[in-house]
C-alpha positions as CSV (number, residue, x, y, z in Angstrom):
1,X,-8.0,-21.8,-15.7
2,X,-7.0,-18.8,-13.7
3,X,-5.2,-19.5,-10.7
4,X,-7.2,-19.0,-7.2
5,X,-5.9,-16.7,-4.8
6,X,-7.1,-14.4,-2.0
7,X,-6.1,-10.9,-1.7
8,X,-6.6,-8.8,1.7
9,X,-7.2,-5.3,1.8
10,X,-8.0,-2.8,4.0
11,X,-6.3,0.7,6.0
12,X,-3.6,0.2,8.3
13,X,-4.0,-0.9,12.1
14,X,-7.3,-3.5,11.1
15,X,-5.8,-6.6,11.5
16,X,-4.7,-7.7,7.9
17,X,-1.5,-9.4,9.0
18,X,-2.5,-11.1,11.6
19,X,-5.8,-12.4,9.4
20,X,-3.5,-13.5,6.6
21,X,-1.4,-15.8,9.0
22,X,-4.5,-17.4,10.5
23,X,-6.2,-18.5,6.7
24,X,-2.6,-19.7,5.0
25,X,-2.6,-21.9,8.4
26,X,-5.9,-23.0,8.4
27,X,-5.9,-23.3,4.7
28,X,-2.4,-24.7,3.5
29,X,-1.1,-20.9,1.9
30,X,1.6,-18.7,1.3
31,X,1.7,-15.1,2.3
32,X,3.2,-12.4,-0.5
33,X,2.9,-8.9,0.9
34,X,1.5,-6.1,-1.1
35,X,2.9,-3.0,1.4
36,X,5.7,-0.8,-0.4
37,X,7.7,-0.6,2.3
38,X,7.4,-3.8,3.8
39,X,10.0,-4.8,1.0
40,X,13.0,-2.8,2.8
41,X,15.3,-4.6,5.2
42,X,15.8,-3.2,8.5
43,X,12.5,-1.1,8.5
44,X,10.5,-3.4,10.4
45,X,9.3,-0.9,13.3
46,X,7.2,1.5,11.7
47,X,6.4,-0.9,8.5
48,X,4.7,-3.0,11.2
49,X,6.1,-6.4,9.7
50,X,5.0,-9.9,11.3
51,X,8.0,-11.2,13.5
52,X,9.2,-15.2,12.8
53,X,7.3,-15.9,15.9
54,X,4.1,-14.4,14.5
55,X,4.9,-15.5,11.0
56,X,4.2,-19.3,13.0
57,X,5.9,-20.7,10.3
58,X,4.0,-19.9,7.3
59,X,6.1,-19.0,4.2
60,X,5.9,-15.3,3.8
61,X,7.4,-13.4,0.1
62,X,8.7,-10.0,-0.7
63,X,9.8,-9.0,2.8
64,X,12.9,-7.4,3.2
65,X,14.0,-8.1,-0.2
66,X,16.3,-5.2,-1.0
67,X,18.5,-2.2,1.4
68,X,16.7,1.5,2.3
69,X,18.8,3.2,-0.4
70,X,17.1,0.9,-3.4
71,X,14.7,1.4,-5.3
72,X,11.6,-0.5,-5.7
73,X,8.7,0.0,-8.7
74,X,5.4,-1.0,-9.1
75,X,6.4,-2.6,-12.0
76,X,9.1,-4.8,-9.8
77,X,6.3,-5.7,-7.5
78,X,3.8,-6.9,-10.2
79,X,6.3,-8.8,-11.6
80,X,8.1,-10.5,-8.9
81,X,4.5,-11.1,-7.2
82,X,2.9,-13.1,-10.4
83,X,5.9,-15.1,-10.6
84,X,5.6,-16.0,-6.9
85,X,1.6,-17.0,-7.5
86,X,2.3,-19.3,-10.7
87,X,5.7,-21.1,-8.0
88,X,3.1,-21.1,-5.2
89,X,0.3,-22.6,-6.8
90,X,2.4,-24.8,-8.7
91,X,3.1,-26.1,-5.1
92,X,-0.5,-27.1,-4.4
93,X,-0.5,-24.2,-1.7
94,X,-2.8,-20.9,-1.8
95,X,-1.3,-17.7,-2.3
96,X,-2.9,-15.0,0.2
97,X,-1.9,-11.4,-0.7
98,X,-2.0,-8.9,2.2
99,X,-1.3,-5.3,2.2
100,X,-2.5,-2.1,2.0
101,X,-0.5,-0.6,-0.6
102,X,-3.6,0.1,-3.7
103,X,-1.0,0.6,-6.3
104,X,0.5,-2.7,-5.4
105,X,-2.8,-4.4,-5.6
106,X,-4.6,-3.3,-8.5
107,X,-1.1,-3.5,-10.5
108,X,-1.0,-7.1,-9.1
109,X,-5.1,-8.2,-10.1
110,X,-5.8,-6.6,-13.5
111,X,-4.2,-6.6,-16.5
112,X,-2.8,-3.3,-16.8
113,X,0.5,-2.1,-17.4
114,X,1.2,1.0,-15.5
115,X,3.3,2.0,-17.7
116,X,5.2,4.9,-16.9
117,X,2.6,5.1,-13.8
118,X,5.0,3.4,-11.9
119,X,8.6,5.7,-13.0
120,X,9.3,8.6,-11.4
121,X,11.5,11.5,-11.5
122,X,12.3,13.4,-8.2
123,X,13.6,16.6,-9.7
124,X,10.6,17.3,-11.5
125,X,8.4,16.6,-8.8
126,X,10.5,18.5,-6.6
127,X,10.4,21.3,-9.2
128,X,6.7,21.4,-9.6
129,X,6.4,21.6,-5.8
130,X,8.5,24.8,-5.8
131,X,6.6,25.9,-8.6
132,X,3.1,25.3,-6.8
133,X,5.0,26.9,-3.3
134,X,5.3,30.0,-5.7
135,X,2.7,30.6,-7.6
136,X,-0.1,28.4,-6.1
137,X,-2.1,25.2,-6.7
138,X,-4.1,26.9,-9.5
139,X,-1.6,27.6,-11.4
140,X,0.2,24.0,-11.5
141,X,-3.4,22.8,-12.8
142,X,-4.1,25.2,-15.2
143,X,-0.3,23.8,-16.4
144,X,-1.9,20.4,-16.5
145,X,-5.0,21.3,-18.3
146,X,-3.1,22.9,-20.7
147,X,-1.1,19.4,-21.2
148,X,-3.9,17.2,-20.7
149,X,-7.5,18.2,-20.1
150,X,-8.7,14.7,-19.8
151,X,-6.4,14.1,-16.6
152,X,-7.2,17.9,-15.2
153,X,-10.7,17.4,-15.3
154,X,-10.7,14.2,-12.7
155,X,-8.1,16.2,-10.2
156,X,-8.7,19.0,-7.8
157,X,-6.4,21.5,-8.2
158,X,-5.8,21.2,-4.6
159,X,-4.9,18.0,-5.3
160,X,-1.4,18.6,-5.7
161,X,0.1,15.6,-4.8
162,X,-2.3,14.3,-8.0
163,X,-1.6,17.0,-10.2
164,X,2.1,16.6,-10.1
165,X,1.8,13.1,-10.4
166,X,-0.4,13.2,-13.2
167,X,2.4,15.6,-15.3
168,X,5.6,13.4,-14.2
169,X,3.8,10.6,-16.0
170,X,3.7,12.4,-18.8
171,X,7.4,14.0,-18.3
172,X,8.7,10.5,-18.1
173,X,6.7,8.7,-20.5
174,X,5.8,11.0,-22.9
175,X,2.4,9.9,-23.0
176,X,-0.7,11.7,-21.2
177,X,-1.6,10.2,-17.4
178,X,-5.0,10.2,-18.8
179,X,-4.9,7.6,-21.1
180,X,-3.0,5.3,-18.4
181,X,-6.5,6.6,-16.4
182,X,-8.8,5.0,-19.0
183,X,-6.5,2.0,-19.7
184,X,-7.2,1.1,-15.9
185,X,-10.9,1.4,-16.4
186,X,-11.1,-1.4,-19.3
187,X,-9.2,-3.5,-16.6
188,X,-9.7,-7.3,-16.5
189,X,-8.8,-9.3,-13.9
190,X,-6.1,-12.1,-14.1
191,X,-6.9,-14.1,-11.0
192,X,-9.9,-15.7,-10.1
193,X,-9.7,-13.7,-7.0
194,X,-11.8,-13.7,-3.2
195,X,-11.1,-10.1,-2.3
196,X,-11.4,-9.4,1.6
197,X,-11.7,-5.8,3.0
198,X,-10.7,-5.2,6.4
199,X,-12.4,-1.8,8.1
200,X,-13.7,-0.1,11.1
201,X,-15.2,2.7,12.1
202,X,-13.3,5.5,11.9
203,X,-13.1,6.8,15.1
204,X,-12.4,3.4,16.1
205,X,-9.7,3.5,13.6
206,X,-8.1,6.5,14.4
207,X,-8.2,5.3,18.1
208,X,-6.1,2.0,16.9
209,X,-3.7,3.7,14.7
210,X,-2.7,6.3,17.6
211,X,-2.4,3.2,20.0
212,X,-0.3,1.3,17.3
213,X,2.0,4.2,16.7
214,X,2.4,5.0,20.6
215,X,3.7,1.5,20.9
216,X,6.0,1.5,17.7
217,X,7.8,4.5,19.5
218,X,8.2,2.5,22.9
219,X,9.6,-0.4,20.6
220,X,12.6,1.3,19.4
221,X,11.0,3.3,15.9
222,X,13.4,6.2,16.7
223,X,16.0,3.9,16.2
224,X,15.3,2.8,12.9
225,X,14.3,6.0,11.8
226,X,17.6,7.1,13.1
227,X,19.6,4.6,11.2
228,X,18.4,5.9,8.3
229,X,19.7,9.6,9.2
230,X,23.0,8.6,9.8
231,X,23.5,6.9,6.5
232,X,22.2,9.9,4.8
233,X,19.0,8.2,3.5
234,X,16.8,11.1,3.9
235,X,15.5,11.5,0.4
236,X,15.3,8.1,-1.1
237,X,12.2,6.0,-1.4
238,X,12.4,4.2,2.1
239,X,12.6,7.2,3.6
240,X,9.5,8.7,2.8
241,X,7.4,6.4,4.5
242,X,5.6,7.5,7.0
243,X,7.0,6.9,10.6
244,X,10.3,7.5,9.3
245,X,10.2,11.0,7.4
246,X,8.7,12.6,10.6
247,X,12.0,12.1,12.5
248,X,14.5,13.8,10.6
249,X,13.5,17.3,11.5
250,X,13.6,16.2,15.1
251,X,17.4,14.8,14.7
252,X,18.3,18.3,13.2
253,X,16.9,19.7,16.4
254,X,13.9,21.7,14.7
255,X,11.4,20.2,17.2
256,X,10.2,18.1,20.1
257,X,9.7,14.5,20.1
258,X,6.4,14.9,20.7
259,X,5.9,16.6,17.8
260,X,7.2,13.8,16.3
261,X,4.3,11.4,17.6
262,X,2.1,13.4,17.1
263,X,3.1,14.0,13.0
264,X,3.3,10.6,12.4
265,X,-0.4,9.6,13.9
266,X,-1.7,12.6,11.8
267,X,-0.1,11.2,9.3
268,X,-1.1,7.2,9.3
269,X,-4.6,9.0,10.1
270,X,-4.7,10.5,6.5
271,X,-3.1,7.4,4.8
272,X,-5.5,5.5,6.4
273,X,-8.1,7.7,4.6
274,X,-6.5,7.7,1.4
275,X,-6.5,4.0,1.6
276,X,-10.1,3.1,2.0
277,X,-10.5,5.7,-1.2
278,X,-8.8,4.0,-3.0
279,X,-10.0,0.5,-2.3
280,X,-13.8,1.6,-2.2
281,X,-13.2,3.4,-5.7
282,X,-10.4,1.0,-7.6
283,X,-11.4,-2.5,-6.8
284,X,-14.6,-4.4,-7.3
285,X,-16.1,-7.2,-5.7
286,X,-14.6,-7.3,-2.4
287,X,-16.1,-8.3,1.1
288,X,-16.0,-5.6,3.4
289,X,-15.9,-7.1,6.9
290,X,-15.1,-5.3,10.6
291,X,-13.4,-7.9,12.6
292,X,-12.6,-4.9,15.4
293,X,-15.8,-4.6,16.8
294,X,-17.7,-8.2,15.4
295,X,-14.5,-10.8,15.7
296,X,-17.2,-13.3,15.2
297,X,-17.7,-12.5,11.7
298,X,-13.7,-14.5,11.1
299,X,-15.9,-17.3,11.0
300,X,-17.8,-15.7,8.2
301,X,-14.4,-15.1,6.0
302,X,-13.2,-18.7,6.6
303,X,-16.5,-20.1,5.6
304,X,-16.6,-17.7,2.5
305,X,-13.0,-18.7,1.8
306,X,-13.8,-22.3,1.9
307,X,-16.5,-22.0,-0.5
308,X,-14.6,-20.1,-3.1
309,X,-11.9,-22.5,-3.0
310,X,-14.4,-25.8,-3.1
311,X,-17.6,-24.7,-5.0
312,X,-18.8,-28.0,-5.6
313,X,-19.3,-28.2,-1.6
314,X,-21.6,-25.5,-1.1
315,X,-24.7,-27.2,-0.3
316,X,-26.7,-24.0,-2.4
C-alpha cells in the first residue's frame, strides 16, 4: 500500500502556507516544506516562513535545518522528506507537503533519481556565463548541441540559465542531461498522492507579490539580507535567493533602495512564472483551485481531501 499524503503547489504569494496549516488542523497532519530556502536558519523574512503563532501548533519539518553558508541538494531533500513521510504516517498523522520549490516536488513524488541533476559546480557555471557574456547565447548552445543534441533540441538557446544547466550535468556526472530528461518522463509515482494547485490570475498575482514584498521590507528584510553581507555569504546557495541577492549591490553603494524593491518584485514576478511552468508541465493530476478571488471553493479542497482519505464514504 502506498502511503497517503497531500502535496500543495502553486506560485508564491497564493496562500499555500496558510492552506497547509488549516487541513493538518482540521485533518490530524504534519507539515514538511518543499521551499529550498525555507530550509536555512535565520532567513525567515524574505523566505516568508510561518511564525510559531501561525504554525498554531501543528508539527512543521525541514525548516531551518542547517546555517546560510551550507549546502542543501535535492538529493538531501528527497531523502530527508521520505523518511519524514514513512515517521509521520507511522504516527497515524497525514503528511501535507507545501511548497513551491518544483525540483523539490517532483524529486519528492516520482521515482526518479536526479542523479547528478541535483550536483552542481559553480566554477563551471560561472565559466559558461562568461563564455555566453562573450560570445553570445548561440554559441553556448551550439556547445551543447555539439555534446548532446537530445538536450539542445528541448532548450532555447536563449535559455541560458537551461543551457548551462543542462552541460554542468553532464560536467559533473559524466552522463548527458538528456537522458536524466527522459528518465523523468517514465516517472512513477511513490505516493498515493491528492495534489492541490494554488493560483490566480496573474495580474492579481503580480498585485499580491508586490504587496507581500512591500511588507517584507517594512518587516526588517534588509536586515536579514544584511546579515548575510557581513559574514561574507554573498555567493553561496542561501544567498541567491531572491529577496536577498538584490541587496548586496545596494550595501556596496551601487544603487538606491528603491531599486532594490523594485528588483526583487521583478524578480518574485518571474519566479512566480517559472513556477506555474513548471507545475502545469511536470506534474499530473493536480487540482487547480483559486482561493484569492473564490475563498469559498476551501470548502471544495476539504471536501476533496476528505474523500481521498476515506473512499469508502463517498456516497458516489
Amino acid at each position: 500500500m502506498k502511503e497517503k499524503i497531500v502535496v500543495i503547489v502553486g506560485p508564491t504569494a497564493v496562500g499555500k502556507t496558510s492552506l497547509s496549516i488549516e487541513l493538518a488542523k482540521h485533518f490530524d497532519g504534519e507539515v514538511i516544506s518543499g521551499d529550498s530556502m525555507q530550509i536555512y536558519k535565520g532567513l525567515d523574512i524574505g523566505t516568508a516562513k510561518a511564525s510559531l503563532k501561525e504554525q498554531a501548533g501543528v508539527p512543521h519539518h525541514l525548516i531551518n535545518e542547517i546555517n546560510p553558508d551550507e549546502s542543501y541538494s535535492v538529493s538531501d531533500f528527497q531523502k530527508k522528506a521520505r523518511l519524514l513521510i514513512k515517521e509521520i504516517t507511522a504516527r497515524g498523522k497525514l503528511p501535507i507537503i507545501v511548497g513551491g520549490t518544483g525540483l523539490y516536488i517532483e524529486s519528492l513524488l516520482y521515482d526518479v533519481s536526479h542523479g547528478g541533476t541535483g550536483k552542481t559546480d559553480e566554477a563551471f557555471r560561472l565559466e559558461k556565463e562568461k563564455e555566453a557574456d562573450e560570445k553570445g547565447n548561440v554559441y553556448l548552445w551550439e556547445e551543447l548541441n555539439r555534446l548532446d543534441p537530445a538536450a539542445a533540441e528541448k532548450i532555447h538557446y536563449n535559455n541560458r540559465r537551461r543551457v548551462i544547466r543542462a552541460m554542468e550535468v553532464h560536467h559533473v556526472t559524466g552522463q548527458l542531461f538528456s537522458v536524466f530528461q527522459n528518465e523523468r518522463e517514465k516517472k512513477e509515482q511513490l505516493y498515493d498522492a491528492k495534489i492541490i494547485g494554488l493560483n490566480t490570475t496573474r495580474d492579481l498575482l503580480y498585485e499580491r507579490i508586490d504587496l507581500r514584498v512591500e511588507q517584507m521590507m517594512n518587516n526588517g528584510l534588509e536586515k536579514e539580507a544584511k546579515k548575510l553581507f557581513k559574514l561574507g555569504l554573498t555567493d553561496t546557495q542561501s544567498s541567491k535567493g531572491i529577496g536577498y541577492k538584490e541587496w548586496f549591490p545596494y550595501f556596496e553603494g551601487m544603487c538606491s533602495k528603491a531599486v532594490v524593491l523594485e528588483m526583487i518584485q521583478l524578480h518574485s514576478r518571474r519566479y512566480a512564472k517559472r513556477q506555474l511552468t513548471w507545475f502545469k508541465n511536470r506534474l499530473s493530476d493536480v487540482d487547480w483551485f483559486n482561493l484569492i478571488e473564490y475563498p469559498n471553493n476551501k470548502e471544495l479542497i476539504f471536501e476533496e481531501i476528505k474523500d481521498f482519505l476515506d473512499p469508502s464514504a463517498d456516497p458516489t
